[in-house]
C-alpha positions in Angstrom: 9.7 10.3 -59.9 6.0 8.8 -59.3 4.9 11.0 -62.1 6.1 8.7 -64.9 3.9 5.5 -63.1 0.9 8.3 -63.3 1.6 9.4 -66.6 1.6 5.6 -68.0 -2.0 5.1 -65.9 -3.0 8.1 -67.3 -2.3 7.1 -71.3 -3.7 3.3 -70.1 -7.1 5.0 -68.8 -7.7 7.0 -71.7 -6.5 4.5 -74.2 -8.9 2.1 -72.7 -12.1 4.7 -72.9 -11.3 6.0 -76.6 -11.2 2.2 -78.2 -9.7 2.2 -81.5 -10.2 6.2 -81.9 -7.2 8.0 -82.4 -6.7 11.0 -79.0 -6.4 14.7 -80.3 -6.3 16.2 -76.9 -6.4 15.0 -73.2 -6.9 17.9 -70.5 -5.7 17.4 -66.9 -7.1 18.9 -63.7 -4.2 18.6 -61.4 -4.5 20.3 -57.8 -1.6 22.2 -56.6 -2.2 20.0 -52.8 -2.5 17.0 -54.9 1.7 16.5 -54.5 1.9 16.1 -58.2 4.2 18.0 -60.5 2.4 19.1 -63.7 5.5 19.8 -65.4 6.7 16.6 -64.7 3.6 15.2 -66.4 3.7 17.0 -69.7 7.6 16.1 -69.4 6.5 12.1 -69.6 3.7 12.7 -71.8 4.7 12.5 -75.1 7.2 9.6 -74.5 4.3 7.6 -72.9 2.2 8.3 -75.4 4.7 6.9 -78.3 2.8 3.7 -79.9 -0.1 4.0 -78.5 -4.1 5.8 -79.4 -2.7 8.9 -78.0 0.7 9.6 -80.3 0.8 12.8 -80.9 -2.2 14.2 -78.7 -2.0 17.2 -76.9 -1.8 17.6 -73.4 -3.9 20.7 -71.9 -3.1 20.4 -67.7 -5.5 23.0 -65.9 -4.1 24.2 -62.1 -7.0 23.7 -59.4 -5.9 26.6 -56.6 -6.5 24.6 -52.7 -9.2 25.7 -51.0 -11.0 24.9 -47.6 -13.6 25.7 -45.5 -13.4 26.4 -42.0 -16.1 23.8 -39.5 -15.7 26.9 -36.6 -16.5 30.6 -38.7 -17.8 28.3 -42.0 -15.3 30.9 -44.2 -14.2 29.9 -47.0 -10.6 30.3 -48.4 -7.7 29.8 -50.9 -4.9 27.6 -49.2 -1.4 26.8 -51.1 -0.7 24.0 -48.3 -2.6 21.1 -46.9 -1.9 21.9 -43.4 -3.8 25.5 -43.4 -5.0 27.2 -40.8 -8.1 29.4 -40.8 -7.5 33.1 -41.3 -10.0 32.9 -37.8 -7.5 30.5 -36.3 -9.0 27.6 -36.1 -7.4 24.2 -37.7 -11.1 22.4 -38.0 -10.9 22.9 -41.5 -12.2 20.5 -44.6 -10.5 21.4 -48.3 -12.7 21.6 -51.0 -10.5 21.7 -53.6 -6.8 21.1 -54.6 -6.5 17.9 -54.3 -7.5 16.4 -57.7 -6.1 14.7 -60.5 -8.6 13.8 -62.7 -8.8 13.5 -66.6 -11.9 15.8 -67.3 -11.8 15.4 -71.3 -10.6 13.6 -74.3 -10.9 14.8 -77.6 -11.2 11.9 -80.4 -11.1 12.1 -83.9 -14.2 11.2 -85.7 -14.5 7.4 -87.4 -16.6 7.2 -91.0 
């Protein structure tokens, strides 16, 4: 289960970027083609978190849908797999989206 190792980089990169501030809230953006379980994520999170700047944050994970555009017709289009075809046919495609795993926010609590 890789999603514990990126759960533990995840706690480490935040923890580094808040300092001594105490983590309310972390929020996710995890790709449905990025081959990462979000589940599997929250599952590890709180454990992780135990001991550290970010015990007892909460963990918001938003789904970013695949999508890809097609180098032939240039349409544009939701794909749940990263071996889509065009609806046209054509394979000469480029995803746009779907892929990520990114931590877009923290929320800190405020220092006197």
């Amino acid at each position: 289960m890789h999603e514990l190792a990126i759960t533990r980089n995840i706690v480490a990169i935040v923890s580094e970027a808040a300092g001594d501030r105490r983590v309310r809230r972390v929020t996710l953006e995890v790709g449905e083609l990025s081959g990462v379980m979000p589940d599997a994520i929250a599952f590890c999170f709180d454990v992780v978190a135990q001991g550290t700047v970010l015990d007892g944050a909460r963990l918001d994970i938003r789904l970013i849908a695949g999508r890809a555009r097609c180098n032939d017709c240039d349409n544009e289009f939701q794909t749940e797999t990263l071996f889509a075809r065009c609806p046209c046919g054509s394979g000469r495609i480029v995803r746009l989206a779907g892929e990520e795993l990114t931590v877009k926010t923290m929320e800190l609590e405020e220092t006197d």
